[in-house]
Z-matrix of the N, CA and C atoms (Angstrom, degrees):
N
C 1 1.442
C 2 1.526 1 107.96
N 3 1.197 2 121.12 1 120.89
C 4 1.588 3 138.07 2 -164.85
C 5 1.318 4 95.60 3 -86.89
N 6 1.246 5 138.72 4 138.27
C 7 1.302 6 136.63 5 177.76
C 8 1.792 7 102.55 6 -112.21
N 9 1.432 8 130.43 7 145.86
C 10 1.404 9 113.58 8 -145.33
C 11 1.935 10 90.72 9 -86.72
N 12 1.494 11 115.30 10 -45.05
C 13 1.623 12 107.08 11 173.23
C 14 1.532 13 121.22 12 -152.03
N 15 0.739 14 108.47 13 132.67
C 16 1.455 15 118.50 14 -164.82
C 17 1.339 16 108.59 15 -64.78
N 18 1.335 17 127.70 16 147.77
C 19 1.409 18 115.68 17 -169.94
C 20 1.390 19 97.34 18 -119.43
N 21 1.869 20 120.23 19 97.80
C 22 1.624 21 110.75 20 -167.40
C 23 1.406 22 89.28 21 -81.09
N 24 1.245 23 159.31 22 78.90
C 25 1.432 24 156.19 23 150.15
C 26 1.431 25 102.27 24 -106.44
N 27 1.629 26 106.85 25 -21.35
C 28 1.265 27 99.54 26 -154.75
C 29 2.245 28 106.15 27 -125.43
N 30 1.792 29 103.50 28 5.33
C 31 1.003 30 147.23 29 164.87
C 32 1.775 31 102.03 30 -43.14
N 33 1.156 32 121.87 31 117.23
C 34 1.510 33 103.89 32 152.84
C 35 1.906 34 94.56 33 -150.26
N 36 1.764 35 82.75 34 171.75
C 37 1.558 36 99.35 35 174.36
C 38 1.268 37 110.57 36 -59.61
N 39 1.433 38 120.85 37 144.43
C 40 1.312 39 123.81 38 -179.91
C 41 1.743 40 123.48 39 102.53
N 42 1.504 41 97.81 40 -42.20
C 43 1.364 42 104.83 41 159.48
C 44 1.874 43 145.53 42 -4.57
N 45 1.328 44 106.37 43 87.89
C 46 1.428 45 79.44 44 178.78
C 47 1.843 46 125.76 45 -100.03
N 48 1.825 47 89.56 46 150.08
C 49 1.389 48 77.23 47 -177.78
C 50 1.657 49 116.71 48 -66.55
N 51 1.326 50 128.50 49 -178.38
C 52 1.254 51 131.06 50 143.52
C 53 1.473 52 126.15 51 -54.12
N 54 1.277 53 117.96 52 106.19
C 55 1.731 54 123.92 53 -178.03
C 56 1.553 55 86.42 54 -50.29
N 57 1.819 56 93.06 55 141.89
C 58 1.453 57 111.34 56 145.48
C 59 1.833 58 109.88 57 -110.17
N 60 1.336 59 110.84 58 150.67
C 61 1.346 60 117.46 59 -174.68
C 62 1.600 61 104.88 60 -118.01
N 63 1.130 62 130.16 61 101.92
C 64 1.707 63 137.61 62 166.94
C 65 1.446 64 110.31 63 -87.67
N 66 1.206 65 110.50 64 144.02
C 67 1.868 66 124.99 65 -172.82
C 68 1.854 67 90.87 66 -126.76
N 69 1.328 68 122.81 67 82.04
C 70 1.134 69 99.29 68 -171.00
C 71 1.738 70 123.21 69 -91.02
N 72 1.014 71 144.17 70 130.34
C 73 0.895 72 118.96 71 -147.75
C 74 1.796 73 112.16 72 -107.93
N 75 1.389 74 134.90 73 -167.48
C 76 1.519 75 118.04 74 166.52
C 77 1.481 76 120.79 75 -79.31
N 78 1.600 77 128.15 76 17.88
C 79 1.380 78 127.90 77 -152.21
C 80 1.782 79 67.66 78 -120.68
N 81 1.551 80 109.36 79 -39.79
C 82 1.767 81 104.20 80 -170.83
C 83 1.290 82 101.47 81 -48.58
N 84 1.570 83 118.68 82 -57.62
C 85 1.198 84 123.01 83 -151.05
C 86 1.540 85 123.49 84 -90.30
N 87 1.259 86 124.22 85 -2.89
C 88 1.126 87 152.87 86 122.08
C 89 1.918 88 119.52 87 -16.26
N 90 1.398 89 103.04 88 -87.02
C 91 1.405 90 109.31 89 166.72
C 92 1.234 91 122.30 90 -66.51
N 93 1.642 92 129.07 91 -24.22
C 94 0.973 93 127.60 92 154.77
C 95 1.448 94 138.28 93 -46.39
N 96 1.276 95 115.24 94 -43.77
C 97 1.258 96 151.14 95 -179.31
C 98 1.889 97 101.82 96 -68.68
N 99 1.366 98 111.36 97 -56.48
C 100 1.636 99 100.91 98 159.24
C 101 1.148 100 133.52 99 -43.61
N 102 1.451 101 94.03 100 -66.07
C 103 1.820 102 111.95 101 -178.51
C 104 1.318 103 103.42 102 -59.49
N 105 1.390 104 142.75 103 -27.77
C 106 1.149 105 129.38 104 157.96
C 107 1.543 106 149.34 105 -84.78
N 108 1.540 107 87.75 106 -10.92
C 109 1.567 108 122.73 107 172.97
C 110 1.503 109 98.66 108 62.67
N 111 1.227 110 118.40 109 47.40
C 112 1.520 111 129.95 110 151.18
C 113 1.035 112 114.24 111 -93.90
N 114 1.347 113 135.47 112 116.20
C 115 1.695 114 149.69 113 -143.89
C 116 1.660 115 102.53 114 -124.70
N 117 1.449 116 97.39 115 -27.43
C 118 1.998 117 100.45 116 177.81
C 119 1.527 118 103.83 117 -27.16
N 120 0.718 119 116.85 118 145.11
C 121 1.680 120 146.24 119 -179.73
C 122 1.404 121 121.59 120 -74.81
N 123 1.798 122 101.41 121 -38.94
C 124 1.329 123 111.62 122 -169.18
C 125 1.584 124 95.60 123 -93.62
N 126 0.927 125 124.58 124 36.93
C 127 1.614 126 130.15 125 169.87
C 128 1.562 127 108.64 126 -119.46
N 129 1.133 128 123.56 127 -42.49
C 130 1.448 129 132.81 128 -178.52
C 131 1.587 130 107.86 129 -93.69
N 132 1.138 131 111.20 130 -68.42
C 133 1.683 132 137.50 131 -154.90
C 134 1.849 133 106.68 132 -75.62
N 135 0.987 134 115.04 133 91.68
C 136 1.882 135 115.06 134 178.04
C 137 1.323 136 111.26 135 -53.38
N 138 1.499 137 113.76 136 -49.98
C 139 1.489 138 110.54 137 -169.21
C 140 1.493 139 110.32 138 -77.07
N 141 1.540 140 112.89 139 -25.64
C 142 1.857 141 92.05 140 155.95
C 143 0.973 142 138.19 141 -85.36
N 144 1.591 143 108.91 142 -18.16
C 145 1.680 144 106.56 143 162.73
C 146 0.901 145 112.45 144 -68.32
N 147 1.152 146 136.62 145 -11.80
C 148 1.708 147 120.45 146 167.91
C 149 1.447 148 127.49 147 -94.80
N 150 1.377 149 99.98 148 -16.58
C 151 1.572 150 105.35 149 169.08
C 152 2.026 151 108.39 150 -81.85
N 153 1.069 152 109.34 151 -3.27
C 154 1.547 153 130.75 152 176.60
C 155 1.424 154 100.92 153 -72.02
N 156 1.626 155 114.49 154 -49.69
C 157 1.459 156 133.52 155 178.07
C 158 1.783 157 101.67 156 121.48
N 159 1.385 158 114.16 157 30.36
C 160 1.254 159 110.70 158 177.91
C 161 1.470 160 122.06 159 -116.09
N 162 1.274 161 126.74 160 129.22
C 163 1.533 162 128.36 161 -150.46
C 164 1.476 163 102.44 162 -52.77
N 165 1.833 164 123.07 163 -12.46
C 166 1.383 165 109.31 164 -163.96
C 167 1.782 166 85.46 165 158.00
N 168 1.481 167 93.68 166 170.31
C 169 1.368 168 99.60 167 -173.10
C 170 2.015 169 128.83 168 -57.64
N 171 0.885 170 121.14 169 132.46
C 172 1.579 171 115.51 170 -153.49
C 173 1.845 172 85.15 171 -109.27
N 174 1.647 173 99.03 172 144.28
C 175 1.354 174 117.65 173 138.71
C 176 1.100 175 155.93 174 -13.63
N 177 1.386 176 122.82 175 73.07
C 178 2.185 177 111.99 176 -146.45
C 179 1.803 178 88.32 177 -48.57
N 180 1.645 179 125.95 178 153.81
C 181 1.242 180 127.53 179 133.14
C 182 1.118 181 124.27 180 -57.86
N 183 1.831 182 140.82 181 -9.46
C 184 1.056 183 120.59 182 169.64
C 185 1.488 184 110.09 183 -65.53
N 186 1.194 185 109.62 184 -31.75
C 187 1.998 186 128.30 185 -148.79
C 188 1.518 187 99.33 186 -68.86
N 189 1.641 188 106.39 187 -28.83
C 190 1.300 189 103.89 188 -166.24
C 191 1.460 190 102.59 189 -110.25
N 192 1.073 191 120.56 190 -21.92
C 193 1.846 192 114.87 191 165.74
C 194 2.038 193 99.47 192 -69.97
N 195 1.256 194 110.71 193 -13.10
C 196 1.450 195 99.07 194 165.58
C 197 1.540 196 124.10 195 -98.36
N 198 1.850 197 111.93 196 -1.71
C 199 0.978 198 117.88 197 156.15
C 200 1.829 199 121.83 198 -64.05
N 201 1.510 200 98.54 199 -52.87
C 202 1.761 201 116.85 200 159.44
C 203 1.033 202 123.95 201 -48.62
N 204 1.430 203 118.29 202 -24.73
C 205 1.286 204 121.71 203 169.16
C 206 1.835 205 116.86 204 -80.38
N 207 1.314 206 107.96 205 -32.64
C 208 1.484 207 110.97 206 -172.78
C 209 1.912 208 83.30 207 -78.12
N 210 0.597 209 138.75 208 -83.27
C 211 1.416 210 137.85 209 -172.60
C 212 0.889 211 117.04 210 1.53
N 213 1.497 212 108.86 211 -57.55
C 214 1.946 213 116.31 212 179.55
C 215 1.138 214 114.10 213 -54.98
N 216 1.702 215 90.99 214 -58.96
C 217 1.815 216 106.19 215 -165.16
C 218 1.805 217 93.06 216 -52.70
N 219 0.798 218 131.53 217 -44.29
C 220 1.744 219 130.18 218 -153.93
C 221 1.163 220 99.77 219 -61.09
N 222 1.718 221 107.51 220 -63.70
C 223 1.318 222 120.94 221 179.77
C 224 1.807 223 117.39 222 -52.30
N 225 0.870 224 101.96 223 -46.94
C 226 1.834 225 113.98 224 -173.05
C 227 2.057 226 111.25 225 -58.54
N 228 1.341 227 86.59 226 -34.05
C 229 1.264 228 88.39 227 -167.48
C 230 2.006 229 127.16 228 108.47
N 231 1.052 230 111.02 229 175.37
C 232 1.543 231 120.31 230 -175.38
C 233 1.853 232 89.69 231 -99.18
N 234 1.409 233 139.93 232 -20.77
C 235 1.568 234 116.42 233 177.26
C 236 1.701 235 98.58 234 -94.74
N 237 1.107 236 131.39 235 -8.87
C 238 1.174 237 123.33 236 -166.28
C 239 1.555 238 112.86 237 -98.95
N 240 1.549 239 144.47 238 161.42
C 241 0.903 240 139.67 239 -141.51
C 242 1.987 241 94.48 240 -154.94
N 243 1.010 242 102.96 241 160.73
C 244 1.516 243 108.57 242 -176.25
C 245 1.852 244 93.93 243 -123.69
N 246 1.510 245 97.15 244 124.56
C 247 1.788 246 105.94 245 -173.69
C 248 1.516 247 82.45 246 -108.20
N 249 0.937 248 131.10 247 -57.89
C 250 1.966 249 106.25 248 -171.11
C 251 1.857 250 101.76 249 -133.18
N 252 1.377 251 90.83 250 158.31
C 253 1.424 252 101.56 251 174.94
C 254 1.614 253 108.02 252 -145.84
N 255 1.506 254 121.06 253 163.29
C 256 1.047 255 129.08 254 -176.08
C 257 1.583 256 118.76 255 -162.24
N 258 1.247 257 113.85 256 138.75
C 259 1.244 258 110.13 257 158.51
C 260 1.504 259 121.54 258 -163.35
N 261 1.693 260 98.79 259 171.66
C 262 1.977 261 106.32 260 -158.58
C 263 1.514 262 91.02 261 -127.47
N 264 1.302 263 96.67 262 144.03
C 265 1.877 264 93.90 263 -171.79
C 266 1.583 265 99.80 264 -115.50
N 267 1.641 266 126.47 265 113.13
C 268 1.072 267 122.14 266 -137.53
C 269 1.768 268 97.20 267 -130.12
N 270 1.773 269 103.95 268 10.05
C 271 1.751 270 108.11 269 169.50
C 272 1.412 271 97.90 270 140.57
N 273 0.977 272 100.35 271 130.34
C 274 1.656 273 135.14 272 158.25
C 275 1.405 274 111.17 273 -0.47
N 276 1.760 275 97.79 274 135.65
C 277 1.780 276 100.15 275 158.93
C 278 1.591 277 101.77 276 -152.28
N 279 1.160 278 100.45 277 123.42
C 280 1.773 279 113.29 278 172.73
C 281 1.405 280 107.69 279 -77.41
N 282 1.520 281 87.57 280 157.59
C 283 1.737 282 112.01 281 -174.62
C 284 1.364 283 102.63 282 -85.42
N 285 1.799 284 110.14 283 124.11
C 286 1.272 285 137.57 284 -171.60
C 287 1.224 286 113.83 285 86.81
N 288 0.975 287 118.38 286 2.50
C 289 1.860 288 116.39 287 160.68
C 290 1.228 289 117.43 288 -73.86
N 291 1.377 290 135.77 289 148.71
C 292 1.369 291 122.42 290 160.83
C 293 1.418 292 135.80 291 -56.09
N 294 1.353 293 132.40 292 121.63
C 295 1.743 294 127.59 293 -162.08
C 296 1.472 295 96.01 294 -106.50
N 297 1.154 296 135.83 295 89.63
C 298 1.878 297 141.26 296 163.72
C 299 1.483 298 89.91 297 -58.42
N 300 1.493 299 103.36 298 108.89
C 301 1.673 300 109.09 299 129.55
C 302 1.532 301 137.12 300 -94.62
N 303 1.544 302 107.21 301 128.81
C 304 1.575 303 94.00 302 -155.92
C 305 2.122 304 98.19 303 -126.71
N 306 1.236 305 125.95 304 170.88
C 307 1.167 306 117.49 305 179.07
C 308 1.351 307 110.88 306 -175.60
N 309 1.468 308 140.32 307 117.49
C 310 0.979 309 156.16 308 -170.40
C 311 1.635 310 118.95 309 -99.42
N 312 0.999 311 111.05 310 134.38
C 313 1.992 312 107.82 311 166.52
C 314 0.991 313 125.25 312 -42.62
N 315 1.183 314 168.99 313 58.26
C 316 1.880 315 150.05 314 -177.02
C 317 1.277 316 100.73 315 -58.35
N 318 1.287 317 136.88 316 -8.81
C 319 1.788 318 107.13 317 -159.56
C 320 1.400 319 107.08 318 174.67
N 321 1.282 320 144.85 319 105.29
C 322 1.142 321 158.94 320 156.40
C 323 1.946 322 110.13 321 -88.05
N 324 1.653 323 87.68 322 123.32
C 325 1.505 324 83.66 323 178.93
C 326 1.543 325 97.89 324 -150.40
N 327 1.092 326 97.33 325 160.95
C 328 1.888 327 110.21 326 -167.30
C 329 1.943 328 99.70 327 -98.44
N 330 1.275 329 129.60 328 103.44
C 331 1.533 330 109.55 329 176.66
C 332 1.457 331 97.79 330 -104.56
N 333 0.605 332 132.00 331 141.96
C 334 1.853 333 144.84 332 171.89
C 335 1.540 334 105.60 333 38.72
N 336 1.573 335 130.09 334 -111.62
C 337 1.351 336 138.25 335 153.01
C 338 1.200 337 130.51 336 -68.75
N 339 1.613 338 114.97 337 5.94
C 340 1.724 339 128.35 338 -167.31
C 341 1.492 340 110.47 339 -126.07
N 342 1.363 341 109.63 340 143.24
C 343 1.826 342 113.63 341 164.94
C 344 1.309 343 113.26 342 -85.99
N 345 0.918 344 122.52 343 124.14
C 346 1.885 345 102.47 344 166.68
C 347 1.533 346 108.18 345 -130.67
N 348 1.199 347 102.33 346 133.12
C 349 1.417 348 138.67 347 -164.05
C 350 1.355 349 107.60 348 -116.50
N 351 1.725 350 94.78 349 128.65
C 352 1.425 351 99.15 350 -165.40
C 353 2.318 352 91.52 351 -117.14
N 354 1.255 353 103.45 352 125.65
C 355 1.539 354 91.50 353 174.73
C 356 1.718 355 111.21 354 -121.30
N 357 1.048 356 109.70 355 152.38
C 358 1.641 357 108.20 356 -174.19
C 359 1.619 358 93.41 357 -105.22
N 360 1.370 359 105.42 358 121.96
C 361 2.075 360 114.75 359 173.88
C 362 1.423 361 100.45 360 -96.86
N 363 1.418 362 106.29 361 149.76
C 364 1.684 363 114.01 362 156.26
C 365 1.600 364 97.55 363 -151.19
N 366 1.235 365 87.98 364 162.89
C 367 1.644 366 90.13 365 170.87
C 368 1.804 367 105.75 366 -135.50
N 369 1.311 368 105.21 367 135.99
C 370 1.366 369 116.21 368 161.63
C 371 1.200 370 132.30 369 -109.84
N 372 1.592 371 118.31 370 167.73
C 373 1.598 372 147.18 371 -152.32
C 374 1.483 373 88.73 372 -93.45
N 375 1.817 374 98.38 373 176.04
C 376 1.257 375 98.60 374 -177.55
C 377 1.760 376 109.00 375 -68.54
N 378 1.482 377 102.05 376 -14.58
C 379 1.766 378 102.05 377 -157.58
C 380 1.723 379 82.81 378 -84.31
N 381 1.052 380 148.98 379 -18.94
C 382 1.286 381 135.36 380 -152.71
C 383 1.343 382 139.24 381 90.18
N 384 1.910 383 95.16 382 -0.77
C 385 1.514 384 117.13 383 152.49
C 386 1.375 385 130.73 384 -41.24
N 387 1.156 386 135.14 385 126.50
C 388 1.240 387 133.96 386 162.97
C 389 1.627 388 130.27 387 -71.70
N 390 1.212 389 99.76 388 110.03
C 391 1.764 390 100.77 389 -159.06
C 392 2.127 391 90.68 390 -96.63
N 393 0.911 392 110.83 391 -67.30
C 394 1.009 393 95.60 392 -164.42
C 395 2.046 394 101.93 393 -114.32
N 396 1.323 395 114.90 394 144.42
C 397 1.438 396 132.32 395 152.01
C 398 1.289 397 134.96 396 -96.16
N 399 1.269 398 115.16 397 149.72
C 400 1.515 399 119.59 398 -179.96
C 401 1.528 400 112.72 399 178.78
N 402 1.277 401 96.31 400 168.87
C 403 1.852 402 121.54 401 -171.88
C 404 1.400 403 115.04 402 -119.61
N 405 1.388 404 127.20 403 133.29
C 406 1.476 405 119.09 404 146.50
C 407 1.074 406 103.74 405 -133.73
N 408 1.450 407 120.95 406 -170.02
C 409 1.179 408 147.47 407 -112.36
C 410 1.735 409 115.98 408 -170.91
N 411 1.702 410 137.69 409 68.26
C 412 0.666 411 113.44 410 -147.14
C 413 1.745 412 112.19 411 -122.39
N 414 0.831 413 114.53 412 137.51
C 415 2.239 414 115.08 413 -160.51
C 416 1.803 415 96.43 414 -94.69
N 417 1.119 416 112.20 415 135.57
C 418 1.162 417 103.99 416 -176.29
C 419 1.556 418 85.12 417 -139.49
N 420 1.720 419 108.42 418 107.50
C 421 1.481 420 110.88 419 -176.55
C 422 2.055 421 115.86 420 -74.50
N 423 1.482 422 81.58 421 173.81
C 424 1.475 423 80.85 422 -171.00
C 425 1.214 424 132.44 423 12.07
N 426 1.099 425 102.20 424 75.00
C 427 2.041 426 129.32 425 -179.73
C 428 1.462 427 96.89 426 -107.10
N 429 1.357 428 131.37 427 0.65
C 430 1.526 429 123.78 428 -179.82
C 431 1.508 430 111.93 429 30.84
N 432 1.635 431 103.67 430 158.69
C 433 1.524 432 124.31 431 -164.12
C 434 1.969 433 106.92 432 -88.49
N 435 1.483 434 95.40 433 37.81
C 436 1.861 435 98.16 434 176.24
C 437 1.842 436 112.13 435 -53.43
């Protein structure tokens, strides 16, 4: 759910976003795997992800830095824009587990006519592991120097 503009007046450090929760499943990762032209095996194929040493087919990290990515965008709004993004893929998430995307404020700052907002993403496992980390970076134009 796109929210139409974010009101950074009301923005602070510490902030959390609204968790998104993904159930992704092997039909996800499947079409995913096209549209991205990731062919790995251990995304589709069980019996090679496990001969890989993986309990069963795993989660692309792109799929889920594009989960981190919908997060922002949702949260940020339709005027706001994403200037950098990043992420570190730090362990596994199987299809039909729950995928927590989560993302906090670090830094609100005023540059000329713009806010830019810096948020740190991770996403967790069902146990509350942290599978993957990351940063963006977000410009929120003409927000003036109030």
């Amino acid at each position: 759910m796109t929210v139409a503009a974010l009101d950074v007046d009301t923005v602070r450090v510490g902030d959390a976003l609204p968790p998104a929760v993904h159930f992704p499943t092997p039909g996800q990762l499947v079409r995913y795997s096209g549209a991205a032209r990731d062919w790995s095996d251990i995304h589709f194929d069980p019996d090679h992800a496990r001969k890989r040493g993986f309990p069963g087919v795993i989660v692309q990290g792109l799929l889920k830095a594009a989960f981190l990515g919908e997060l922002v965008t949702d949260w940020a709004g339709s005027r706001s824009w994403v200037r950098r993004f990043a992420t570190r893929y730090r362990g596994i998430d199987l299809p039909g587990d729950p995928l927590v995307c989560r993302g906090t404020v670090t830094s609100v700052e005023r540059v000329l006519e713009e806010c830019w907002i810096e948020i740190e993403l991770w996403t967790e496992n069902r146990n509350g592991g942290v599978t993957t980390t990351g940063e963006a970076l977000v410009v929120v134009p003409g927000a003036g120097l109030s």
